[in-house]
KOLDOMAR-364020 format. One record per residue (C-alpha): residue number from 1; x, y, z. Coordinates in steps of 0.2 Angstrom, whole numbers. Layout:
  nr  east north    up
 NUM     X     Y     Z
...
END
This chain:
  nr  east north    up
   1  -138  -246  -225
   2  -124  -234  -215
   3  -127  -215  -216
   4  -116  -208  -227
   5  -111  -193  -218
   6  -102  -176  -228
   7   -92  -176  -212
   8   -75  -182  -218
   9   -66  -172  -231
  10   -62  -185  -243
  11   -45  -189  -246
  12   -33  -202  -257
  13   -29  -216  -249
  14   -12  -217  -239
  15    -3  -225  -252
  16    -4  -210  -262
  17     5  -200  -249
  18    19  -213  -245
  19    25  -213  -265
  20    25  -196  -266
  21    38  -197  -250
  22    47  -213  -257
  23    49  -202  -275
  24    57  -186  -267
  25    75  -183  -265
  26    85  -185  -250
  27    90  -168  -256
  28    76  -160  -257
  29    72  -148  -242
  30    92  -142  -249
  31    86  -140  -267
  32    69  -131  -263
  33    80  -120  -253
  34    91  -116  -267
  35    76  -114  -278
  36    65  -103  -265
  37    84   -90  -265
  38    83   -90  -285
  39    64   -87  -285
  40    65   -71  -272
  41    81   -63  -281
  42    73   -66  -298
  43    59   -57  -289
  44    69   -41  -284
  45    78   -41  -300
  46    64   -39  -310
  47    52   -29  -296
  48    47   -10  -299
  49    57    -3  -284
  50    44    12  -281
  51    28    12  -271
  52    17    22  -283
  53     0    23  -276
  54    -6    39  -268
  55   -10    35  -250
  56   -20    44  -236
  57   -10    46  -221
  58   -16    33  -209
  59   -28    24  -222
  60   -28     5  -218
  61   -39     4  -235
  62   -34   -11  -246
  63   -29    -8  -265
  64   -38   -25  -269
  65   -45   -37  -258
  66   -46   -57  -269
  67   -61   -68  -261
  68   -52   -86  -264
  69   -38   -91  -259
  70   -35  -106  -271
  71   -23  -104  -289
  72   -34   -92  -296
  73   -34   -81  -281
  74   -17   -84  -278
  75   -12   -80  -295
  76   -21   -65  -295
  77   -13   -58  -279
  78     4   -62  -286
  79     1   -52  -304
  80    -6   -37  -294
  81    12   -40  -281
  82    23   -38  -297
  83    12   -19  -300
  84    19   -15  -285
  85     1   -16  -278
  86     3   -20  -263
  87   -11   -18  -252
  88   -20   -36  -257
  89   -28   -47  -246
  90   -34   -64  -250
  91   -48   -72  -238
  92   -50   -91  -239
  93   -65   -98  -231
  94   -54  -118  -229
  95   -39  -121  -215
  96   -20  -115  -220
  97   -17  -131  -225
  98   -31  -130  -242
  99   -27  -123  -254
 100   -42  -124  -266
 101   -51  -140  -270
 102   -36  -152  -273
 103   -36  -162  -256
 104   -57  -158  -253
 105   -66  -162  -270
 106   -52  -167  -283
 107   -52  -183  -285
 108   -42  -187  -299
 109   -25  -194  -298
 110   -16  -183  -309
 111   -21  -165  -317
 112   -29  -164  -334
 113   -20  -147  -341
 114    -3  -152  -350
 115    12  -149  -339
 116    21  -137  -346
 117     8  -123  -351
 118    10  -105  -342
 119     3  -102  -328
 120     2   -93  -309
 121    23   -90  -312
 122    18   -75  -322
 123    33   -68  -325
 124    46   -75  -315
 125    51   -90  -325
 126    57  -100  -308
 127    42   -98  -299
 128    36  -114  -312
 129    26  -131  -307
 130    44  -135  -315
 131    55  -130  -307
 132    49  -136  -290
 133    44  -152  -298
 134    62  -155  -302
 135    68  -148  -286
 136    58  -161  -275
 137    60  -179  -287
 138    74  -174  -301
 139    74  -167  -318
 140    73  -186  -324
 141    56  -187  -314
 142    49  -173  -322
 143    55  -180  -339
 144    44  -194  -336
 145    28  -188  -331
 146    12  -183  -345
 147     3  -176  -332
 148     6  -166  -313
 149     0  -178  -300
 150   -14  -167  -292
 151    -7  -170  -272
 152    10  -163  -277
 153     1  -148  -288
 154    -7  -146  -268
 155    10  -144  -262
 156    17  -134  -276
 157     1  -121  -272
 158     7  -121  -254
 159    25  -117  -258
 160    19  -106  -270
 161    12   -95  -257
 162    24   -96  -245
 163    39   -92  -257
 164    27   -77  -265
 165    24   -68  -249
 166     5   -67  -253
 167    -2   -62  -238
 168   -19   -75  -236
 169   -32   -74  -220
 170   -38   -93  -218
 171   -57  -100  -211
 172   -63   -81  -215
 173   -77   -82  -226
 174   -84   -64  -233
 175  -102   -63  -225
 176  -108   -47  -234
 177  -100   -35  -246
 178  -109   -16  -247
 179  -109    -4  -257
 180   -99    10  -257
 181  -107    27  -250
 182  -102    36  -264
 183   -98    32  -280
 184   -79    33  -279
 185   -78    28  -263
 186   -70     8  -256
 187   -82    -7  -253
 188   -87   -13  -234
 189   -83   -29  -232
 190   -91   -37  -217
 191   -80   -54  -213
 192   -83   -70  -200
 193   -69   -77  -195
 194   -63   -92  -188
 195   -68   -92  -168
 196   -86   -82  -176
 197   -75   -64  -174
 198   -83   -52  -186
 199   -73   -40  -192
 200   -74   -24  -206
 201   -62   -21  -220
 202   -62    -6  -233
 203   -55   -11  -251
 204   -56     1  -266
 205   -56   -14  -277
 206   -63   -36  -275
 207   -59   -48  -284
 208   -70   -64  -281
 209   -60   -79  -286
 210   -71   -93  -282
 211   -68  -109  -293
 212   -80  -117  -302
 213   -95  -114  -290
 214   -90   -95  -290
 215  -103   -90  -307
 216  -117   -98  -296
 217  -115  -116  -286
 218  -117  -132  -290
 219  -130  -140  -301
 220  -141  -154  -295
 221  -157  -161  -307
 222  -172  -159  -299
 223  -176  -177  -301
 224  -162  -182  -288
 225  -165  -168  -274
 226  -183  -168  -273
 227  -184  -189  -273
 228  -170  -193  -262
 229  -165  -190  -244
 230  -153  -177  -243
 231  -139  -193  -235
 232  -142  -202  -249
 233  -135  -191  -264
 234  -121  -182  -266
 235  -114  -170  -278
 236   -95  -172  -282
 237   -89  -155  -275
 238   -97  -161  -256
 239   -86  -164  -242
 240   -90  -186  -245
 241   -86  -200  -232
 242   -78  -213  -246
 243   -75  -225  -231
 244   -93  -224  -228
 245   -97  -229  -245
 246   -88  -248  -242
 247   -99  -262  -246
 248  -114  -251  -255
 249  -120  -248  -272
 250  -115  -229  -281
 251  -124  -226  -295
 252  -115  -210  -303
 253  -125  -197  -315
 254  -112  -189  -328
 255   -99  -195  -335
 256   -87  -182  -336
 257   -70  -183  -328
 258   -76  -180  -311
 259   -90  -196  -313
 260   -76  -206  -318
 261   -65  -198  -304
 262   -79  -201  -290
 263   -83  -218  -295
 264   -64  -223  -296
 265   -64  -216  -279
 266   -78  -224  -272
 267   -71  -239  -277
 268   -55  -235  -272
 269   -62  -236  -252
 270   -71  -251  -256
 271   -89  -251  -265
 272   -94  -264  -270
 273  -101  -256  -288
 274  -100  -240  -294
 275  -109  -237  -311
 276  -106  -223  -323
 277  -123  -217  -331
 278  -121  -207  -347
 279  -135  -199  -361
 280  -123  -199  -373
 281  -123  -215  -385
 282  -102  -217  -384
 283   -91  -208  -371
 284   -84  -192  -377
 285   -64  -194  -383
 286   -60  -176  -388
 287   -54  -164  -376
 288   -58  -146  -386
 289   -48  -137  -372
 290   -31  -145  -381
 291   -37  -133  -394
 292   -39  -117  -384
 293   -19  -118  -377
 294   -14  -104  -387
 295   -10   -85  -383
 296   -23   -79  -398
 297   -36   -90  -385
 298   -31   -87  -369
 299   -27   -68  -368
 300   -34   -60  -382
 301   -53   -68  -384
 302   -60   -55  -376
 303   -56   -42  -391
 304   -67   -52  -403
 305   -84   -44  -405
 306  -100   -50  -395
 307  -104   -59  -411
 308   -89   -71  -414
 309   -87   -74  -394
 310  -105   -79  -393
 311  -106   -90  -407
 312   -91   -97  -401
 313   -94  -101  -383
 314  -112  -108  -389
 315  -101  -120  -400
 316   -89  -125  -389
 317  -101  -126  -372
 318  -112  -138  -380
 319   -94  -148  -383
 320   -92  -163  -367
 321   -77  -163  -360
 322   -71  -182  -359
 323   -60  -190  -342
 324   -42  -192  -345
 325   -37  -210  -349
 326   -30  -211  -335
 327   -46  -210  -325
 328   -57  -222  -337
 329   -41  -236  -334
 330   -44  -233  -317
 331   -60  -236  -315
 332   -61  -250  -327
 333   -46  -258  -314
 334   -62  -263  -305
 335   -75  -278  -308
 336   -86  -271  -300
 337   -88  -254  -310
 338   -98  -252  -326
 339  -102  -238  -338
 340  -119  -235  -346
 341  -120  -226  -363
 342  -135  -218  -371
 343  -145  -219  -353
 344  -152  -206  -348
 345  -162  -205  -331
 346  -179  -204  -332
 347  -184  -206  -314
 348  -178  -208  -297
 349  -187  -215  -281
 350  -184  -224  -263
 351  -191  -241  -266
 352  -193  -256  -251
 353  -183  -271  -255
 354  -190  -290  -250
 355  -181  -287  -235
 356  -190  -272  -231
 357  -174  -261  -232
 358  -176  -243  -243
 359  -164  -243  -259
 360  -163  -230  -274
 361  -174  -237  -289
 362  -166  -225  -307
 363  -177  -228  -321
 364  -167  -225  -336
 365  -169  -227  -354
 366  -163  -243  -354
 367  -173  -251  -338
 368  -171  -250  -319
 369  -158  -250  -309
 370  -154  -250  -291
 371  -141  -241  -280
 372  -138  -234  -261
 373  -129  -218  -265
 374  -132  -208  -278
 375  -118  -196  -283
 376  -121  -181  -294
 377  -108  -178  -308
 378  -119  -164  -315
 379  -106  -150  -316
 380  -113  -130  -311
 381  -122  -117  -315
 382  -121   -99  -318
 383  -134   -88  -309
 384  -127   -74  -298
 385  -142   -72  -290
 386  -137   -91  -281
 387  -119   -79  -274
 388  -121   -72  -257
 389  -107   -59  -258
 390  -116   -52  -272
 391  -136   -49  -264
 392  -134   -30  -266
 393  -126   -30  -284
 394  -135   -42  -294
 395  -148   -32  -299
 396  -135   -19  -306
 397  -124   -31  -318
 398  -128   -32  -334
 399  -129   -52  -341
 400  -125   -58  -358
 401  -144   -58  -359
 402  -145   -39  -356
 403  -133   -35  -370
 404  -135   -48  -384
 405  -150   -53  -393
 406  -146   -70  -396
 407  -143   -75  -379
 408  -161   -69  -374
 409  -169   -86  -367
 410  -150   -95  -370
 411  -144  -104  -350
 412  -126   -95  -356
 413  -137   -79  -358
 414  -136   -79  -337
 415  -118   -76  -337
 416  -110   -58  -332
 417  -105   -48  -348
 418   -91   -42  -343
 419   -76   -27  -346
 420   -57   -33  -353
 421   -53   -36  -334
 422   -65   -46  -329
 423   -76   -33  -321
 424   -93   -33  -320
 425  -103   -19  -331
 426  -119    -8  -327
 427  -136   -17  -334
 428  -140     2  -335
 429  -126    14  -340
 430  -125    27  -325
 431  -134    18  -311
 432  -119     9  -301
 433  -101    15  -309
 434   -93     4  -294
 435   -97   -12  -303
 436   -81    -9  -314
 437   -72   -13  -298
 438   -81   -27  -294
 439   -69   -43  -302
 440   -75   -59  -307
 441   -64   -72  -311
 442   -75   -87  -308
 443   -83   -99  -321
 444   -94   -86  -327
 445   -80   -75  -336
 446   -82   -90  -349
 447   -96   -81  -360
 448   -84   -66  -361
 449   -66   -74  -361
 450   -66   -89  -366
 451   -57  -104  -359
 452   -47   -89  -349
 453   -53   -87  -331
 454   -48   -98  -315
 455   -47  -114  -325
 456   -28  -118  -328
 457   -30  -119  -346
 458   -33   -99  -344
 459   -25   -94  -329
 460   -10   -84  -336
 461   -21   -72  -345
 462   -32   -68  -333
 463   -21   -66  -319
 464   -13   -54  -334
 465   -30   -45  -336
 466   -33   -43  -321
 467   -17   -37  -315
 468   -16   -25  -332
 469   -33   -18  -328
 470   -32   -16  -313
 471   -16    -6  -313
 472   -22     7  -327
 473   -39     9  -318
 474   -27    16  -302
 475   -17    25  -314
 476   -30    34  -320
 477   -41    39  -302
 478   -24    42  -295
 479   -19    53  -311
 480   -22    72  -302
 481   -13    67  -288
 482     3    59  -299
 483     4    73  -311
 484     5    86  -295
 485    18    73  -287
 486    30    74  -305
 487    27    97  -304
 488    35    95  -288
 489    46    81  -291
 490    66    85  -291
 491    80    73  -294
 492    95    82  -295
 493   108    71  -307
 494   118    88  -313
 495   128    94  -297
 496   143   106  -307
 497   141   115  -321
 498   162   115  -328
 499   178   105  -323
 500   177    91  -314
 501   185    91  -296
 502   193    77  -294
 503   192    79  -273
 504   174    73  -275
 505   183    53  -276
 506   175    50  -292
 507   183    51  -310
 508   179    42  -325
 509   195    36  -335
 510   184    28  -348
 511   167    23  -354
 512   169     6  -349
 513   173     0  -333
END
């Protein structure tokens, strides 16, 4: 068998690209121009003019600095811009030209969140997946489609960036975050960027906005990583050679939408089978996040009591989230794929074929079965103790486990229990008050908001939550030093106390101009 390498960044295949350019306008560089115009005056029409934050004189001290620079952090960095907090930066470990996972890991043709949900416009109704939709392929296009095809939600995120003014640092990845040396004072934040350059920024406030891997990293069973060699599986967030995959056998564990999406792929650049292994007895066909797409859900879970949001995220987390039908067609457009229900794995070794070659044996519940290439549709876990950038805080962030009875022993009892804005809190009240400007807005926020966190479903009311609590939390450090500015403050409207004198040029005949 080839090595299958994690070399390549998997891509779709050209054809993908080449109807996206056959669908757009020949108007369409004219159009996005007129729309970018509309989006930056709607922007200044609706902008707070004033700069409000106290500053040091010659502080270089960021207001908030976002870890992530796909929608979520993106979306963040725009809610705090419309604040008028202005010092954010966002770091982004991929090339300029990523934004997020939708040209690494997505692999689905289209998205699976309904198109016309709210989302990372906020406020600024033009800024929407809409609008730049309609711009780029016609009002009639968008008319027409269920769902956004993923590459041009990539290109919308790029232009979304570009037209926000959200200032992003690309190949910088966050090698250390410290605490601050007094309890007030900003975070270090030690940074590699990308030629090895290390620099140090200070920001009084973080927000780490890392996808689905951002509550802990990826999870992988114990029976694949510790029998396989590691170039034989992979799990479906990897960096993944398809075109190596041409000719083999992929075996797939999950299926979720990303097994279907990965084993479309794989078949997509030409394996010869791709099978679909599932423990269930039928494949899921409910989606219960269709149910979860309304304000009550989305912005204001959080207010519920520790008792209703736990029982709740129990219920729901033990719900599976099904493909799209989209992606089952797909992959049932190729003879050579199959899916296995109620098949568990039981098992997996290298076994020597007659030939003397090395192939992957999976004992199932319903036999064995041979494969190549395993690939791991196994989803993530939550364990912050598996996040670098937070080695010096873990110890200090109370878990769900900490503060709930019921979630003692519980895998969800690993996730952050966490304040209205998606700020960590103190396992032991007193002990590290800077947590509550530590953000997480990663998968684990779902134990304590819901479906709302980076996942599209969510995004509008946690970039809102974020944004809201941030700003009050400034507000109120900033407070002694406001209050003195408004003692001091003079803005003289009353310039003549009797008749007007008309040699100043300005007379009003009437109350209407």
């Amino acid at each position: 068998m080839t090595a299958v390498t994690s070399d390549a960044v998997a891509s779709a295949p050209d054809t993908v690209t080449a109807a996206q350019d056959s669908r757009r306008l020949p108007d369409a560089e004219e159009r996005l121009a007129a729309l970018r115009a509309r989006v930056h005056e709607d922007i200044a029409a609706t902008s707070h003019s004033r700069d409000w934050i106290p500053r040091d004189p010659g502080s270089s001290e960021l207001d908030v600095l976002v870890i992530g620079g796909g929608q979520a952090g993106l979306g963040a960095a725009f809610a705090l811009q419309r604040q008028r907090i202005d010092r954010v930066l966002v770091v982004d470990d991929g090339p300029e030209q990523q934004v997020g996972c939708w040209d690494r890991y997505a692999r689905m043709h289209t998205l699976r969140s309904p198109k016309h949900m709210r989302g990372i416009e906020f406020d600024v109704p033009s800024l929407h997946v809409r609008r730049w939709f309609e711009a780029v392929y016609g009002e009639a296009a968008w008319a027409a489609v269920e769902l956004v095809p993923r590459l041009d939600w990539n290109d919308y995120l790029r232009w979304y960036r570009e037209v926000t003014g959200v200032r992003v640092r690309h190949q910088t990845r966050v090698a250390a975050i410290h605490r601050p040396a007094t309890p007030d004072g900003p975070f270090s934040v030690e940074l590699s960027g990308p030629a090895g350059d290390e620099t140090t920024v200070t920001a009084r406030r973080i927000v780490c906005a890392l996808g689905l891997a951002g509550g802990g990293g990826a999870r992988v069973p114990d029976l694949i990583s510790s029998s396989l060699p590691r170039e034989r599986w992979f799990h479906t967030e990897d960096p993944i050679d398809f075109a190596a995959l041409r000719g083999l056998r992929v075996a797939v564990l999950g299926g979720g939408a990303s097994g279907f999406d990965n084993a479309a792929t794989a078949l997509d650049h030409g394996a010869v089978r791709a099978h679909v292994f599932v423990r269930r007895a039928t494949l899921p066909a409910s989606n219960p996040l269709r149910w979860m797409e309304f304000p009550g859900m989305q912005e204001r879970f959080y207010d519920l009591d520790d008792d209703a949001k736990w029982e709740f995220g129990v219920m729901s987390g033990g719900l599976p989230q099904p493909p799209t039908q989209h992606s089952v067609w797909r992959c049932f457009a190729h003879s050579g794929f199959a899916l296995h229900t109620g098949c568990g794995w039981k098992a997996v070794s290298m076994v020597s074929t007659d030939a003397g070659e090395q192939e992957i044996a999976i004992d199932t519940d319903r036999g064995r079965f041979h494969a190549d290439v395993v690939l791991a549709a196994t989803g993530y876990t939550v364990d912050l103790r598996l996040r670098p950038e937070l080695v010096e805080f873990v110890d200090d962030i109370a878990l769900w486990s900490d503060r709930h009875p019921p979630a003692v022993d519980h895998p969800a009892g690993l996730s952050p229990y966490l304040g209205p804005g998606f700020e960590f809190t103190e396992r032991d009240p007193g002990t590290a008050p800077w947590l509550s400007r530590l953000h997480h807005f990663s998968t684990g926020a779902r134990a304590s908001m819901g479906v709302t966190g980076n996942q599209l479903s969510g995004i509008y009311g946690g970039i809102g939550r974020i944004a809201s609590t941030i700003t009050t939390a400034i507000t109120r450090e900033n407070w002694g030093r406001l209050a003195g500015d408004f003692a001091s403050f003079e803005h003289i409207e009353v310039r003549s106390v009797g008749p007007h004198d008309a040699s100043d040029g300005w007379y009003p005949t009437s109350s209407r101009f």
